[in-house]
N, C-alpha and C positions, 0 to 999 in steps of 0.2 A: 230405516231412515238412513240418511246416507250423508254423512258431514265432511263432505271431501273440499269443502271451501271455508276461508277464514271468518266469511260473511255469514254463511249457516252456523258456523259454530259458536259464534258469537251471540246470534239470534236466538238459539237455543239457551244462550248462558244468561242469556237477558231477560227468559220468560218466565213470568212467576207458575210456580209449580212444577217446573220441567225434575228430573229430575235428573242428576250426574253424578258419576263414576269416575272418580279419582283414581291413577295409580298410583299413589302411593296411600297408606294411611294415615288420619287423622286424630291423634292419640289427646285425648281428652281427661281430664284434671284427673275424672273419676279412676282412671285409668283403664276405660273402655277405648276402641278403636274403631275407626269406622272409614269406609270408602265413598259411600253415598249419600248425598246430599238434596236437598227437594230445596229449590232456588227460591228466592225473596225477590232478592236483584243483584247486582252488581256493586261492588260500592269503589268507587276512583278517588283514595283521598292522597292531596301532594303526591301524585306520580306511582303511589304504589296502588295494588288490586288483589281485592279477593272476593269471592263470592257471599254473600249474607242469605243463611241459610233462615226455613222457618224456625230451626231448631239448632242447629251448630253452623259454623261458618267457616268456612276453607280457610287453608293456610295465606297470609299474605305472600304478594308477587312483586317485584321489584317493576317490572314492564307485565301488558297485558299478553304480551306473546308469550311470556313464562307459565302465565294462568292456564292460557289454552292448551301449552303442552303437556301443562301437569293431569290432564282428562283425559280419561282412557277412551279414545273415541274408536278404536278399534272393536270394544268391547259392546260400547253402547251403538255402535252401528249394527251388530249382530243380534242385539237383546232390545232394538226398542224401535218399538209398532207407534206410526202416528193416524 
């Protein structure tokens, strides 16, 4: 798959069940950690964003542009068949 536009990657971040690749990780109470995320939807509340995962949910973003960058799309363009 190929997400070399702001449009696709968005789309993808918008679809429930897609799933994505963080680079950095997301370090959880338990003190487990994790990069991949299986999407719900998006959540936009007062200005900030993060993803709302089935099961854990991305770090918060100040802007949506931050969200997108924080996704390793280099990775999931290599690793993921549509």
């Amino acid at each position: 798959m190929n997400f070399n536009t702001t449009k696709k990657r968005l789309a993808w971040l918008s679809k429930r069940g897609n799933i994505v690749t963080l680079k950095t990780h997301i370090h959880l109470s338990d003190g487990r950690k994790l990069r991949q995320l299986i999407v719900d939807h998006l959540q936009d509340k007062d200005g900030f964003y993060r993803i709302i995962g089935t099961h854990y949910n991305s770090n918060i973003y100040t802007n949506l542009r931050k969200l997108v960058e924080a996704i390793d799309w280099e990775w999931m363009e290599q690793n993921t068949e549509v």
